[in-house]
KEMARVEX-217170 format. One record per residue (C-alpha): residue number from 1; residue in one letter; x, y negated, z negated. Coordinates in steps of 0.05 Angstrom, whole numbers. Each point is the difference from the previous one (the first is absolute). Example, Ala and Ser with C-alpha at 12.3 -4.5 7.8 and 13.67 -1.06 7.14 Angstrom:
# KEMARVEX-217170
+-----+-----+--------+--------+--------+
:   n : res :      x :      y :      z :
+-----+-----+--------+--------+--------+
:   1 :   a :    246 :     90 :   -156 :
:   2 :   s :     27 :    -69 :     13 :
+-----+-----+--------+--------+--------+
***
This chain:
# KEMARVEX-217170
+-----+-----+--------+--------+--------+
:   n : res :      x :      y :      z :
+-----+-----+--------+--------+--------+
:   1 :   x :    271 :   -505 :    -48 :
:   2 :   x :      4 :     38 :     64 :
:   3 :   x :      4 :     77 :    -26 :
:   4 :   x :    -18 :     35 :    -68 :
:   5 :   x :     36 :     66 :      1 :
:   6 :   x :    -31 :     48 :    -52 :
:   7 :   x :     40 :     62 :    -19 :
:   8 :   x :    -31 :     50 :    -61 :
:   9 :   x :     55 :     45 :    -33 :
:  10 :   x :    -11 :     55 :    -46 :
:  11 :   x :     69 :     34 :    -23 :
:  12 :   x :     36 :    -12 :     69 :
:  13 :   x :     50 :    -55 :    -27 :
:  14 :   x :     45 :     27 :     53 :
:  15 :   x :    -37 :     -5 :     57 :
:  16 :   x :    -45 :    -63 :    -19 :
:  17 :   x :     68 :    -41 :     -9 :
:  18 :   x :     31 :     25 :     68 :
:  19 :   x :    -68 :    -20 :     37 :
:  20 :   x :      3 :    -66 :    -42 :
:  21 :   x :     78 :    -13 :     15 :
:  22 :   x :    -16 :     14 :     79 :
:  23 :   x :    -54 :    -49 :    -11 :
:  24 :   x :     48 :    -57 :    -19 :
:  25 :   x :     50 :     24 :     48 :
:  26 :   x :    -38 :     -9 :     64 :
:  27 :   x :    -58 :    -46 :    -10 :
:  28 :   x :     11 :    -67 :     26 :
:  29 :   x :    -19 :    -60 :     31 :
:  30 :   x :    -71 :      1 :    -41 :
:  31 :   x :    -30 :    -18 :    -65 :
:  32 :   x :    -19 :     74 :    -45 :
:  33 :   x :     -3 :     18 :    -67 :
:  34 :   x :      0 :     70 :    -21 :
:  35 :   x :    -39 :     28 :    -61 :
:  36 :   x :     10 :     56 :    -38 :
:  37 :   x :    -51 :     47 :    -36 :
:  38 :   x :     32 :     49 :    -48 :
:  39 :   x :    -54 :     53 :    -17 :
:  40 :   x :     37 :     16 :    -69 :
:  41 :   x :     64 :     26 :     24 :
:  42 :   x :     45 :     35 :    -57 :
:  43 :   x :     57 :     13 :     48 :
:  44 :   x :     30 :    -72 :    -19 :
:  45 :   x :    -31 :    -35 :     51 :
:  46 :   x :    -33 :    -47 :    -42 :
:  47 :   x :     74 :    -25 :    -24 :
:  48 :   x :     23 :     -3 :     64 :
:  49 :   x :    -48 :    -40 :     38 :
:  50 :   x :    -17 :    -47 :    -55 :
:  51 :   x :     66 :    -28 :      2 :
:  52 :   x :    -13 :    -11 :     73 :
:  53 :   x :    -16 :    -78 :     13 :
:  54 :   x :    -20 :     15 :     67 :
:  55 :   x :    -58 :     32 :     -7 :
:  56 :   x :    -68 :     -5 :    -40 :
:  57 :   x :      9 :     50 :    -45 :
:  58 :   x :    -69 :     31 :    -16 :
:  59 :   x :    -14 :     51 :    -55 :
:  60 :   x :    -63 :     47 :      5 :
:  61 :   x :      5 :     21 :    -64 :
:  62 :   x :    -21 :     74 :     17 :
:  63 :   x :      5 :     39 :     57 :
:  64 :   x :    -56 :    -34 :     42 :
:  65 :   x :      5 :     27 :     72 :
:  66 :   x :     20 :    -17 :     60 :
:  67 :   x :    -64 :    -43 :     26 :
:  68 :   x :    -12 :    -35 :    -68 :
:  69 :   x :     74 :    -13 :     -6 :
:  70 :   x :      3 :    -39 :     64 :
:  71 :   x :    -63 :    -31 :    -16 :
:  72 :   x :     23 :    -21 :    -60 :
:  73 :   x :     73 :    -26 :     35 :
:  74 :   x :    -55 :    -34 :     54 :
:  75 :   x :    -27 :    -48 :    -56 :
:  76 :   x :     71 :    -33 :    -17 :
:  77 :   x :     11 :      1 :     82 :
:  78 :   x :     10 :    -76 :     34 :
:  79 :   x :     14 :     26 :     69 :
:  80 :   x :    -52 :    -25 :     61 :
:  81 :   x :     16 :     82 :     19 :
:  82 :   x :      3 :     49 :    -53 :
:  83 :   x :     59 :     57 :     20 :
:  84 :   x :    -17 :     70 :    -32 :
:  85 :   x :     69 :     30 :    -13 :
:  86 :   x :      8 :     81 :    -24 :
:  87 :   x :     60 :     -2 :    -43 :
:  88 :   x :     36 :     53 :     38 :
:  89 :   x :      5 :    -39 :     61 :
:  90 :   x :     69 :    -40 :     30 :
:  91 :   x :     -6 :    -58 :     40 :
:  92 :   x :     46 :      5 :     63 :
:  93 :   x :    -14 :    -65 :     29 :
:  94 :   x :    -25 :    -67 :     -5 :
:  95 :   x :    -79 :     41 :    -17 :
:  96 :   x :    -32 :    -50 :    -35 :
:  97 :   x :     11 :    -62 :     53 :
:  98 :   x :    -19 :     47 :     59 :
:  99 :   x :    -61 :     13 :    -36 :
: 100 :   x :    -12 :    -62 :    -19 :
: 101 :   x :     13 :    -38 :     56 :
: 102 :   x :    -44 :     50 :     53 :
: 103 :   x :    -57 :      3 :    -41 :
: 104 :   x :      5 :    -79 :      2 :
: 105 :   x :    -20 :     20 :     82 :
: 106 :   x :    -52 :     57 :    -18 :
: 107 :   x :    -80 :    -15 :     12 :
: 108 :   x :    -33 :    -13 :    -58 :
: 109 :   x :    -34 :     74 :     -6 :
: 110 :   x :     64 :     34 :    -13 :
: 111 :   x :      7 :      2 :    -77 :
: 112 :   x :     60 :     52 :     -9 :
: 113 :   x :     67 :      9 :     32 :
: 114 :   x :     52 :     54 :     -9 :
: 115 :   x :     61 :     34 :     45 :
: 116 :   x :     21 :     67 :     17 :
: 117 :   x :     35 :     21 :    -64 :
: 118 :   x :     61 :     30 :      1 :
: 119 :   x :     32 :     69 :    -31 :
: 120 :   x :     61 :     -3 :    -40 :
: 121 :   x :     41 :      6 :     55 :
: 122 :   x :    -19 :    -61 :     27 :
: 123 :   x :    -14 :     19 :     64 :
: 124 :   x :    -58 :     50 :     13 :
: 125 :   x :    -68 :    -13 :    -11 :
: 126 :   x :    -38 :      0 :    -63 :
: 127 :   x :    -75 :     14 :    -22 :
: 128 :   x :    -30 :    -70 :      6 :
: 129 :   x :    -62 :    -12 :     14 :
: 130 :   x :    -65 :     49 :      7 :
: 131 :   x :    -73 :     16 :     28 :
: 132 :   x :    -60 :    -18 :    -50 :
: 133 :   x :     -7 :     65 :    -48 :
: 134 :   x :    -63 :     32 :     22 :
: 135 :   x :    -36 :     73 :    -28 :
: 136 :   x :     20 :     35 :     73 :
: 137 :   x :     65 :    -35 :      4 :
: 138 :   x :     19 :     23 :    -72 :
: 139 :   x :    -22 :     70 :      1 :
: 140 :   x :     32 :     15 :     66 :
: 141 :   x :     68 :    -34 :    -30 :
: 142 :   x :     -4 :     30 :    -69 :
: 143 :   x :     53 :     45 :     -1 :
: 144 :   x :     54 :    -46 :     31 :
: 145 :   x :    -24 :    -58 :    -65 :
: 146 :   x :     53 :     32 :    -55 :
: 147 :   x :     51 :     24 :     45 :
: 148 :   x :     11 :    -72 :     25 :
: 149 :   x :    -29 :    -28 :    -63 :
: 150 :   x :    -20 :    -73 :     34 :
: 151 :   x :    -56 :    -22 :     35 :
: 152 :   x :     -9 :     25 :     68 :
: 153 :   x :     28 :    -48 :     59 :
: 154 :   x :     77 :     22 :     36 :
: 155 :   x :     18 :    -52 :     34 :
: 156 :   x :    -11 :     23 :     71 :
: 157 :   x :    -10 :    -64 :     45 :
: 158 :   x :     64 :     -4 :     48 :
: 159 :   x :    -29 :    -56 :     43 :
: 160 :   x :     34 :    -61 :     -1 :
: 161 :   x :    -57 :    -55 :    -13 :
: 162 :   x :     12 :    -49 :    -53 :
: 163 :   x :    -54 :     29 :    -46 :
: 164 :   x :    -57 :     41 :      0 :
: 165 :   x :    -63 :     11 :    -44 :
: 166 :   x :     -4 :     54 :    -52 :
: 167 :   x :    -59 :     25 :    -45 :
: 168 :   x :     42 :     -9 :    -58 :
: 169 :   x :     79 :    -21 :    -21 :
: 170 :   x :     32 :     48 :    -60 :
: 171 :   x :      4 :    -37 :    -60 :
: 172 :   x :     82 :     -5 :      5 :
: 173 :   x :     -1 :    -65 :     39 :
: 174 :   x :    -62 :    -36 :     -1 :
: 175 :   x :     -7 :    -74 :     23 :
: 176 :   x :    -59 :    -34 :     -7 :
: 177 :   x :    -36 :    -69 :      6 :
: 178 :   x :    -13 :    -29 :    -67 :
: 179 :   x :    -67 :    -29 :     18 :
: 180 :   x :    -28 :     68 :     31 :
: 181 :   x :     21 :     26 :    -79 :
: 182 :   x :    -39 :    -55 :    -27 :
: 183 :   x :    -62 :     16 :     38 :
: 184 :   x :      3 :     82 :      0 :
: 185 :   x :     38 :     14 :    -67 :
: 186 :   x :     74 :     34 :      5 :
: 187 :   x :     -9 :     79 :    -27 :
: 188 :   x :    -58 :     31 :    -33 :
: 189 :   x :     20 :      4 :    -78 :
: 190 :   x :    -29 :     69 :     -1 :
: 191 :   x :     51 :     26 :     45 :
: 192 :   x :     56 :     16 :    -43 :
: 193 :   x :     50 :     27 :     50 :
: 194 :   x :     -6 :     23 :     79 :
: 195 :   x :    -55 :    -23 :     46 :
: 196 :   x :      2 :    -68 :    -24 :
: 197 :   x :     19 :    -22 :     65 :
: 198 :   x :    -38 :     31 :     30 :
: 199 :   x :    -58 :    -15 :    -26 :
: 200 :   x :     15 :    -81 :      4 :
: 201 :   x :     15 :      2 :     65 :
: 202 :   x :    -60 :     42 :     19 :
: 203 :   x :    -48 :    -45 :    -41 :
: 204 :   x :     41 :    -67 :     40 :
: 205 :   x :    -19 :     41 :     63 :
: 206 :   x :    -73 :      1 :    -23 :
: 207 :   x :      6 :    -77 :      1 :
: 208 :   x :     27 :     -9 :     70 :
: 209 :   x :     78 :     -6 :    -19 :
: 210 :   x :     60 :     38 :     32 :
: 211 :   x :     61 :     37 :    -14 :
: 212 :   x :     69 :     -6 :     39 :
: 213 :   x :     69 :     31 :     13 :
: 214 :   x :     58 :    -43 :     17 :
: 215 :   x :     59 :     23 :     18 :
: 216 :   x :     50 :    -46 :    -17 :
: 217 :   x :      1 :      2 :    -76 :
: 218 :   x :     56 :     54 :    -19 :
: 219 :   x :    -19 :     34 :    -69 :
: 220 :   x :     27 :     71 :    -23 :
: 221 :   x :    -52 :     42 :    -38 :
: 222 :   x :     24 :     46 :    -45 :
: 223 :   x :    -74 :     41 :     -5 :
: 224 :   x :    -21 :     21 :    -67 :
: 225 :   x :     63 :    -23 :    -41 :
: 226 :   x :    -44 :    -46 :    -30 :
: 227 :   x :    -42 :     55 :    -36 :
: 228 :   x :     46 :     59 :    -11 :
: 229 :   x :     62 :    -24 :     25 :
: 230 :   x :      6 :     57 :     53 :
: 231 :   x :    -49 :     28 :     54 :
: 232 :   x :     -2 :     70 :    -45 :
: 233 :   x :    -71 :     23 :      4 :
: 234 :   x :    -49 :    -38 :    -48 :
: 235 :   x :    -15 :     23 :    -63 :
: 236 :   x :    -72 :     25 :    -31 :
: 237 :   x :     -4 :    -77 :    -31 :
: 238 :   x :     15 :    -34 :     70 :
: 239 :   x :    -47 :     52 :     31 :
: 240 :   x :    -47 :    -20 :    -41 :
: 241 :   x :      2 :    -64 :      8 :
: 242 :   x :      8 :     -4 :     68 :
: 243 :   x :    -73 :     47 :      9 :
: 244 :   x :    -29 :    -51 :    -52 :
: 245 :   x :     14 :    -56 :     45 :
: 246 :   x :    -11 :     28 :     61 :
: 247 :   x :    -77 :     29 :    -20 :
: 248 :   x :     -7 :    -80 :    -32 :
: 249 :   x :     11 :    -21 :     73 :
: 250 :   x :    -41 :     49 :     36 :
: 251 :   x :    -59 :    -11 :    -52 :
: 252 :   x :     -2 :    -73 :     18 :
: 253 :   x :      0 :     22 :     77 :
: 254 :   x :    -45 :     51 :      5 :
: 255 :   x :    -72 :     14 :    -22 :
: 256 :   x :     -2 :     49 :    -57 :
: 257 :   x :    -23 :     64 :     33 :
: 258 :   x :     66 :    -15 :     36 :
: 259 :   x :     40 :    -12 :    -49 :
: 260 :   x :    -20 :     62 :    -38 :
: 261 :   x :     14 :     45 :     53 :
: 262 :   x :     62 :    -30 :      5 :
: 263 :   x :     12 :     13 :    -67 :
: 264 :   x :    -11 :     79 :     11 :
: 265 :   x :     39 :     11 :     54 :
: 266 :   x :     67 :    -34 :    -34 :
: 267 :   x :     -2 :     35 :    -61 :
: 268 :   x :    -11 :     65 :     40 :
: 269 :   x :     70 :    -14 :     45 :
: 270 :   x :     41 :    -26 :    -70 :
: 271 :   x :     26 :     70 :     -7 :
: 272 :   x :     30 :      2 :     69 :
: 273 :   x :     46 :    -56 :     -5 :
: 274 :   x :     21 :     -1 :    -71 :
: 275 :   x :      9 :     52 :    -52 :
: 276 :   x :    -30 :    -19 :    -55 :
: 277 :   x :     11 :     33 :    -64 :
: 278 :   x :    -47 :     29 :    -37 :
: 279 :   x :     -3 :    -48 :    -58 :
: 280 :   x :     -6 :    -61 :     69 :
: 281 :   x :    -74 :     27 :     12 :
: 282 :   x :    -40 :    -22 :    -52 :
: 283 :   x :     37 :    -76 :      9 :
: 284 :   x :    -22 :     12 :     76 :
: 285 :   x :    -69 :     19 :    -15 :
: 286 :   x :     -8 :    -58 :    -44 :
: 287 :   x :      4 :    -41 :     51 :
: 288 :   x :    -46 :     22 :     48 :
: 289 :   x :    -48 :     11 :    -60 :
: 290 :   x :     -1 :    -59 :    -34 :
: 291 :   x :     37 :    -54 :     46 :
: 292 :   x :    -43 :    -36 :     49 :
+-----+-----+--------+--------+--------+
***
């Protein structure tokens, strides 16, 4: 088995069978299997997708996460590279040979591929890939995190090399070598949504392994249809969660009289970026009072 494709869907039948149906369409020419993790969907998509013979058809049995899910999908995975798919994505080409077949070429230090995603439109430029989340870094980017609602990383690069080395690929379209998984561990199971990627790739980095853009995969990102099926601004529960994973990340970064101060200043800017209600507060201080 050349490829393992690995898609997680949580109530986006929709979308997860379009990205599965552009799968089929355009990937030829190479042996793949796709897998797919339902995190106990109730929007039928367990109905659907069971029927489906071409997949392996995996259910959670609760609502998991988005790192445990694909771990979980990663254990039933054959592939010699293991392809991490978001379910709101659309293949436009032939993706998973051209990954496959130029990370066949890549030194043996580069762990993790990915492209420059595309917008719906197909044509401009889509968040894709991103800079190692860091105390300065985040602070000085704080206000712009809920407005975009997706980890920090525009595509900006409009030379024309082949590929080029980034801290970290977004989670949308992540292709990696099975044996660098089976010595460094796909995500961290405490991680239950955001930063995952992140954090993996940062803790591969540790180890002396890379991270790549190519450009010739074509895949359409649809950005945050996946978790609230439209880029409205996040709710207190994604907020939430998104802070929870973000202070897990920076707590297994930074020393803790770091970490704490990071801590302060976040929950003093929360009120400048999103109005919380007044009943929101004592959900927010819980979790910079209790949560690691």
């Amino acid at each position: 088995m050349n490829v393992s494709i690995i898609i997680v869907n949580y109530n986006t039948r929709e979308i997860t069978q379009n990205c599965i149906e552009s799968i089929f369409q355009h990937t030829k020419g190479i042996d793949f299997e796709v897998i797919l993790v339902d995190n106990a969907s109730t929007d039928g998509s367990i109905e659907l997708f069971e029927k489906d013979t071409r997949l392996k058809f995996i259910e959670s049995g609760k609502n998991i996460g988005f790192g445990k899910a694909n771990n979980l999908g990663y254990t039933y995975s054959k592939g010699k590279y293991i392809f991490l798919l978001n379910s709101d994505t659309i293949l436009l080409n032939n993706a998973v040979k051209e990954f496959f077949e130029i990370h066949e070429k890549m030194p043996i230090n580069v762990a993790c591929l990915g492209c420059v995603l595309k917008a719906a439109d197909g044509v401009t430029g889509n968040n894709s890939y991103g800079t190692f989340p860091s105390i300065n870094k985040t602070l000085l980017d704080i206000l712009n995190l809920y407005f975009r609602y997706v980890p920090q990383g525009k595509t900006t690069a409009t030379n024309d090399v082949d590929s080029f080395k980034v801290d970290y690929i977004i989670g949308a379209d992540l292709f990696i070598r099975k044996d660098v998984i089976e010595k460094m561990r796909l995500f961290d199971p405490a991680f239950f949504m955001y930063f995952e990627e992140s954090e993996m790739q940062y803790r591969y980095s540790r180890a002396g392994y890379e991270s790549r853009i190519i450009r010739t995969p074509s895949i359409i990102h649809l950005e945050c249809a996946s978790v609230n099926g439209s880029r409205k601004m996040p709710s207190l529960k994604q907020m939430l969660m998104y802070f929870e994973s973000m202070f897990l990340y920076m707590r297994k970064r930074y020393n803790l009289l770091q970490y704490l101060f990071f801590r302060i200043v976040v929950l003093l800017y929360i009120p400048t970026f999103h109005k919380v209600k007044k009943d929101g507060w004592g959900e927010i201080l819980k979790l910079f009072l209790f949560k690691r």
